[in-house]
C-alpha positions in Angstrom: 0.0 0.0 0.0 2.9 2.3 0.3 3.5 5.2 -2.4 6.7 4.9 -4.1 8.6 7.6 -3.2 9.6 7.9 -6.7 6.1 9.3 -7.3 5.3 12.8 -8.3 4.5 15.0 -5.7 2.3 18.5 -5.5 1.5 21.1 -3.3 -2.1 21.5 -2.2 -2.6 25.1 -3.6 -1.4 23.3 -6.9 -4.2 20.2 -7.2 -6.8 22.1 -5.3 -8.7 24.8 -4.9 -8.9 26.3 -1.3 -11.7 28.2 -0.5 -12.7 30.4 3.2 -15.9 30.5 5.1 -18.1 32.9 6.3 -20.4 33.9 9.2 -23.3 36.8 8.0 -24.9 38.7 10.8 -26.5 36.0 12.9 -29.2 39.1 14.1 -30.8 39.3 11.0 -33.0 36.6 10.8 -33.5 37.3 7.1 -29.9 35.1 6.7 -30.9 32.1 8.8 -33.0 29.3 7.9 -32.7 28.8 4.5 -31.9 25.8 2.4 -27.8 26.4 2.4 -26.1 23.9 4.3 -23.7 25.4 6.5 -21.1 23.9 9.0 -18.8 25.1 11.9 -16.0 23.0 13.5 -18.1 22.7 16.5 -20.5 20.3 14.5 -17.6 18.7 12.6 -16.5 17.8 16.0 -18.9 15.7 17.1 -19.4 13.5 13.9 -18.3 9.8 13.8 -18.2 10.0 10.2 -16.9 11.8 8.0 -19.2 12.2 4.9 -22.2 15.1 5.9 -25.5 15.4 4.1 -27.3 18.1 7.1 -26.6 20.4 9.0 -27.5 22.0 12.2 -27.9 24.9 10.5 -28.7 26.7 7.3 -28.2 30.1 5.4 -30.7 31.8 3.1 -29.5 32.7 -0.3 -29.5 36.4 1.0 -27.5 35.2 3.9 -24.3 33.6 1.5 -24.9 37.1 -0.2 -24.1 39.2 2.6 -21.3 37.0 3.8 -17.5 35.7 2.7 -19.6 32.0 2.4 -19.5 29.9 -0.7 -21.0 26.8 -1.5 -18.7 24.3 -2.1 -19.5 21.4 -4.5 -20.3 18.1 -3.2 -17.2 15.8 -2.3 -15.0 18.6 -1.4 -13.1 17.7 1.8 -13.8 20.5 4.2 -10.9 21.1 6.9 -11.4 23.1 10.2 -8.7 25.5 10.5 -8.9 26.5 14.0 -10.8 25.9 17.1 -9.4 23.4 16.5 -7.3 22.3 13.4 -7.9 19.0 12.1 -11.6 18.4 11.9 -12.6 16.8 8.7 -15.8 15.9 7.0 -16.5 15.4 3.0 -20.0 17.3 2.1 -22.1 15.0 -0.3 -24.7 18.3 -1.1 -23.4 21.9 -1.8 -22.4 23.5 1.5 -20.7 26.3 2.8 -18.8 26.9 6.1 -18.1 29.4 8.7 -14.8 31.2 9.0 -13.4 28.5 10.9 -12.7 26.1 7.9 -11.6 26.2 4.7 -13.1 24.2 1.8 -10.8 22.1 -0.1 -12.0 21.4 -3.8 -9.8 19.0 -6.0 -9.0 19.0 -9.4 -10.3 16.5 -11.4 -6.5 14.3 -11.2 -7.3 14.3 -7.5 -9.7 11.9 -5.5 -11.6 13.2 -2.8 -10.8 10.2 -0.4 -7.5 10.1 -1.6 -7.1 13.9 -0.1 -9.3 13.2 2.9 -6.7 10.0 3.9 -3.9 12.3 3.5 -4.7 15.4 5.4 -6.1 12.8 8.1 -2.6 11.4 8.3 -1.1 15.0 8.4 -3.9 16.6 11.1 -1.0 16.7 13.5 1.5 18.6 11.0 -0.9 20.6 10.0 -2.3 22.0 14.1 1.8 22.6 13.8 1.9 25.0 10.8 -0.8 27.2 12.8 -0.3 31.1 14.1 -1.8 33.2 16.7 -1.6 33.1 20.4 -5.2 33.3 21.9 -6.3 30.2 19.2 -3.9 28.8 16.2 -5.5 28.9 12.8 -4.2 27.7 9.9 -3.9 30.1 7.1 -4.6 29.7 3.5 -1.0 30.4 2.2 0.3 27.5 4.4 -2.1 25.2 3.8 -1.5 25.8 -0.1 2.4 25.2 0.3 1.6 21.7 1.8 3.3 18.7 0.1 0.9 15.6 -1.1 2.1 12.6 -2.6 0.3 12.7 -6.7 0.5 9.2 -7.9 -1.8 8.5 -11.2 -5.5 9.4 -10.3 -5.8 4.8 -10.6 -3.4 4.4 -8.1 -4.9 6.6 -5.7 -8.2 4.9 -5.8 -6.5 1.5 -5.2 -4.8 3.2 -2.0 -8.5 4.2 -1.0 -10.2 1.1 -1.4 -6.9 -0.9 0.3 -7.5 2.1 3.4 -11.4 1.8 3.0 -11.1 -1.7 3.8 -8.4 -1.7 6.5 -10.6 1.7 8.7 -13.7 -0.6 8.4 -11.7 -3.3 10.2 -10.4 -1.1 12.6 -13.9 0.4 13.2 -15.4 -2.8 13.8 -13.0 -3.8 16.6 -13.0 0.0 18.0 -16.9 -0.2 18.0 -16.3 -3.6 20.1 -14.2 -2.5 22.6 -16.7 0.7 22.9 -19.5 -1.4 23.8 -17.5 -3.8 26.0 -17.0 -0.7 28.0 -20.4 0.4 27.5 -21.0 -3.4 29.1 -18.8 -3.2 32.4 -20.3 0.4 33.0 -23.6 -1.0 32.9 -22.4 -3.9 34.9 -21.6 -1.6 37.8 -25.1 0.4 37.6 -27.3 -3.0 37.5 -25.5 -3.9 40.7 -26.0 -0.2 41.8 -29.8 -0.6 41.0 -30.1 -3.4 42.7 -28.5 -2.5 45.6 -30.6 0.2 46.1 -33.7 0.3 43.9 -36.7 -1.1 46.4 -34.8 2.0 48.8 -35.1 4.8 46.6 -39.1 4.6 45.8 -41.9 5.9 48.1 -41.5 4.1 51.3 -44.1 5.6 53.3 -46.1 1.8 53.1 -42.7 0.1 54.1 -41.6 1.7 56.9 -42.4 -0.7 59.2 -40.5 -3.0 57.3 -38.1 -1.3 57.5 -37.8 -0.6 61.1 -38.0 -4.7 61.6 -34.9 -5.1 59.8 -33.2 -2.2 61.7 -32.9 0.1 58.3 -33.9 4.1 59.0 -36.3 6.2 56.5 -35.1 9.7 56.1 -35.7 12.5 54.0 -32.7 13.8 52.6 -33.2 17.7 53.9 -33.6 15.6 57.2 -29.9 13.8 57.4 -28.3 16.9 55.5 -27.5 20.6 55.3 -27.0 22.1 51.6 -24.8 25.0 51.0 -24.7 26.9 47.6 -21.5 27.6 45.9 -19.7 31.0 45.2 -19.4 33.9 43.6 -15.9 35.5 43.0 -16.6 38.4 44.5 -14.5 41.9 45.2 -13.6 42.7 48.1 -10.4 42.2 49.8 -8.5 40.1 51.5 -8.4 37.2 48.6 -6.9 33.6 48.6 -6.3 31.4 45.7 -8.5 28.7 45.7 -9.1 25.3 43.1 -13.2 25.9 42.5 -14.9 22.8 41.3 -17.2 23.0 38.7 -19.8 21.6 36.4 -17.1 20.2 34.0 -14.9 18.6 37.1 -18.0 15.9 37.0 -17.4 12.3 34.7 -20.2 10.5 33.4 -19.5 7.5 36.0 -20.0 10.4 39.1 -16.2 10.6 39.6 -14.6 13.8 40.4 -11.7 14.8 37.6 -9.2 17.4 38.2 -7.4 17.6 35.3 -8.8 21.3 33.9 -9.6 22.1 37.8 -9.6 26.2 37.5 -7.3 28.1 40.4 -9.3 31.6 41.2 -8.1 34.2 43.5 -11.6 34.8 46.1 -13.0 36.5 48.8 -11.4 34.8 51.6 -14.5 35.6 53.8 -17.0 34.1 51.1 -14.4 31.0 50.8 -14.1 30.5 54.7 -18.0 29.9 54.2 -17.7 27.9 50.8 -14.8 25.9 52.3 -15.4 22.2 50.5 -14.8 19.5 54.0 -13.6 16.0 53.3 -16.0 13.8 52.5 -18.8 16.2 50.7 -20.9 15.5 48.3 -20.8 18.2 45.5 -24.2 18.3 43.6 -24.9 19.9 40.5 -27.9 22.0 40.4 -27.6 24.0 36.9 -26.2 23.1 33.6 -27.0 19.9 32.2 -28.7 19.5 28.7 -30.7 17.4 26.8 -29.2 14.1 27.0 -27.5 15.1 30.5 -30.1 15.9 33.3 -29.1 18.3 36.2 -28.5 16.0 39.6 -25.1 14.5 39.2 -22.9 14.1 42.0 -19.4 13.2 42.9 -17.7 12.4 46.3 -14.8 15.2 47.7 -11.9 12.7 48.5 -9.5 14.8 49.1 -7.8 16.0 52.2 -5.4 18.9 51.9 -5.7 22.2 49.7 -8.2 24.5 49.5 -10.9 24.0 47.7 -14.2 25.6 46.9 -17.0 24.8 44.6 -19.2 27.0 41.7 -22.5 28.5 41.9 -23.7 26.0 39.3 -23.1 23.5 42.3 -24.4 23.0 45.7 -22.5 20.8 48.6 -24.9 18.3 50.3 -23.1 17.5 53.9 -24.2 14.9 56.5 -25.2 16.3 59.6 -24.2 13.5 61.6 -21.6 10.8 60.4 -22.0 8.3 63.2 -25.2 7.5 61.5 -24.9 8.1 57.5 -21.8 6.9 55.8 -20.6 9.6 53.6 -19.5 7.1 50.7 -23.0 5.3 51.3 -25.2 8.5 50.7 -23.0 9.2 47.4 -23.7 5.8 46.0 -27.2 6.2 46.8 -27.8 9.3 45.2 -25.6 8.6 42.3 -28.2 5.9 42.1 -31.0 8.1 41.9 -29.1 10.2 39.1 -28.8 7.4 36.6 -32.1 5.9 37.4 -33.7 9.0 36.0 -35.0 10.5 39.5 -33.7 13.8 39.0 -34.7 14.2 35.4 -38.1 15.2 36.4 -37.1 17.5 39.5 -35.5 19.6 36.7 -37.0 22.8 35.2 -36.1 25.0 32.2 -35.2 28.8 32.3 -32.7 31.3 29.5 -31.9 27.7 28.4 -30.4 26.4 31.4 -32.3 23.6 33.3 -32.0 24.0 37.5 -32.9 21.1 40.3 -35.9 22.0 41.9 -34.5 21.4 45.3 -37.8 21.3 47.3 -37.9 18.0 45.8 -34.6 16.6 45.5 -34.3 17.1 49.7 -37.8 15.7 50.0 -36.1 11.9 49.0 -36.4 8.8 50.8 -32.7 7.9 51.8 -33.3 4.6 53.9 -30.0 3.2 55.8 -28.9 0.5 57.7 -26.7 0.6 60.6 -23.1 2.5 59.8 -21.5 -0.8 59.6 -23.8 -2.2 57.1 -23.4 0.7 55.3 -19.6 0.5 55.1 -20.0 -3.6 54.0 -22.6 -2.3 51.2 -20.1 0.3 50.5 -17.0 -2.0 50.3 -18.8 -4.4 48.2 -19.5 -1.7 45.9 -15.9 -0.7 45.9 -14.7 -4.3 45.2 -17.0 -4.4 42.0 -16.2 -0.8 40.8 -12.0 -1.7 41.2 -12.5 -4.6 38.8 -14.9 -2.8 36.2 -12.2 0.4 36.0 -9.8 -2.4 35.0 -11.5 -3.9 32.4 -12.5 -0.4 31.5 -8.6 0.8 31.4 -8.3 -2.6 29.5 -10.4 -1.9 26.3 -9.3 1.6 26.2 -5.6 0.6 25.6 -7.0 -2.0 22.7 -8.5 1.4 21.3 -5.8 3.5 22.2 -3.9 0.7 20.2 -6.0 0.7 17.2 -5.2 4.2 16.5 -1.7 3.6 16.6 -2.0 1.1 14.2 -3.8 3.3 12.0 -2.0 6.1 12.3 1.2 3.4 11.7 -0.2 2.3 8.5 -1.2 5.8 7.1 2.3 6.6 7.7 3.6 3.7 5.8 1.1 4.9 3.1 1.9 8.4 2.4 5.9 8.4 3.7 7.2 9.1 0.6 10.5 9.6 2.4 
């Protein structure tokens, strides 16, 4: 599958034409809603393929009028060129882009996929040639001096169908890992719901079932004080503080401090925000449609200071003689991914917010604080073995990648 070097090689601005997008006004509604297809990098980012037939959104014929946006033919391989660099879809209808891409037409010696293949090979080169300091973009003048191997227009559609055949393999076996994660996840949560399913519903015609077997029926305002998060604020003296936030929070209710933001504070609002070992940190606004407000994460750590954000609340025991800390998380994580909180949310300037009335009116039933820590240490033992077979598949993915990026480069290394 490897080009012989001996080949013929051009530079892009020589086998293609390169053309900019455009954004019109997006106040004049006259612009919007037509029947142009138009694409951002945002959208190009979230696609698992890479040919696009729709868009999110479209521009009126008075819209590309009053903007720098052409239509580009179908099978032009649009590239984003900043925020970031590297996206890449192929349009199979006329579309146009915004600013942030550039369109990349070929001449009629040059297949599409053939182009596609090789500026998917050279993404990271090409994120290299960018300028600028607040964002890198890629500009047209660069992109147009960059080298592509130019083998017969036959030849290059024997490389496609050899790399065609060779990314469907390796999607096939990335898809499978994917859903063997997808697997142990769920494995975790069916344990979780049945740990704690017949505890979360209305109890009021169990409770003396409950009290036979020893386990207590509170509401949740009733075990637990809530605090909101902070505000910066501006008056002196300050400290600088790590402030949790919305994005701090994975999908499996673990806390992630990887992009944790450091902000200088009131040190009088802080010394009231102060996050405690062992606190639950709820989030109460944010979320979107396919991620409800309610998640939660445990506070496990024991020196710095930390605060949290005014999209968040912290929810902490009264008494831990009688409520386990790690116990209450795993229940209310529960009641996250069962759905509970979906319909404690409300709407308002597009942001959805937990209707707290309800979320402290929850049963949280408990056993005694050693049961608690047994259910907890069970729970433990199953999550340790699922983030291992999680860590597992991701390095079989992680591995595929290489291997395609290995074979690309065998490909198009024309040196």
């Amino acid at each position: 599958m490897r080009i012989n070097s001996k080949r013929e090689v051009k530079k892009l601005g020589e086998i293609c034409e390169i053309v900019n997008g455009g954004t019109p006004k997006t106040n004049v509604r006259e612009y919007w809603n037509g029947t142009n297809l138009w694409i951002t990098p945002a959208e190009m980012g979230k696609r698992e393929i890479p040919f696009v037939e729709k868009t999110v959104r479209q521009l009126s014929d008075s819209g590309l009028k009053n903007s720098s946006a052409k239509l580009l033919p179908p099978y032009s391989v649009i590239l984003s060129s900043r925020a970031p660099i590297g996206h890449l879809v192929i349009n199979t209808k006329p579309m146009a882009t915004n600013q942030g891409c550039k369109g990349l037409i070929p001449s009629g010696k040059l297949f599409y996929l053939f182009l596609y293949y090789y500026l998917y090979f050279s993404v990271d080169y090409l994120d290299k040639l960018g300028t600028g300091t607040t964002f890198k973009e890629l500009p047209t003048w660069k992109l147009k001096e960059v080298e592509i191997p130019f083998p017969l227009l036959s030849e290059q559609k024997r490389i496609v169908t050899k790399l065609d055949k060779f990314s469907e393999n390796i999607k096939r076996l990335e898809d499978a890992a994917r859903k063997n994660i997808q697997n142990v996840k769920d494995l975790f949560n069916s344990v979780l719901n049945e740990t704690f399913k017949n505890k979360s519903a209305v109890v009021n015609d169990n409770r003396q079932v409950y009290k036979k077997a020893h386990w207590e029926v509170k509401k949740l305002g009733e075990i637990c004080t809530f605090i909101n998060g902070l505000w910066a604020g501006k008056k002196c003296p300050f400290i600088n503080v790590y402030v949790i936030r919305n994005t701090n929070f994975t999908k499996d209710g673990k806390l992630d401090l990887s992009n944790v933001v450091n902000l200088s504070l009131e040190k009088k609002q802080y010394e009231k925000k102060r996050l405690e070992y062992d606190d639950i940190i709820l989030e109460k606004s944010g979320g979107g449609p396919k991620q409800p407000v309610g998640r939660v994460v445990l506070f496990d750590i024991k020196k710095g200071n930390f605060s949290f954000s005014n999209f968040t609340s912290v929810i902490r025991i009264i008494n831990k003689r009688y409520v386990y800390p790690k116990y209450l998380y795993n229940y209310l994580f529960y009641c996250y991914i069962s759905g509970m909180t979906e319909v404690m949310q409300s709407h308002s300037t597009g942001i959805r917010n937990l209707n707290f009335d309800e979320y402290k009116k929850i049963n949280i039933v408990f056993p005694s604080i050693s049961e608690q820590k047994k259910i907890v240490a069970r729970l433990d033992k199953l999550s340790t073995k699922t983030k291992k077979l999680e860590i597992v598949y991701q390095e079989k993915i992680d591995g595929l990648a290489e291997l395609k990026k290995s074979v690309l480069k065998q490909t198009f290394d024309c040196g």
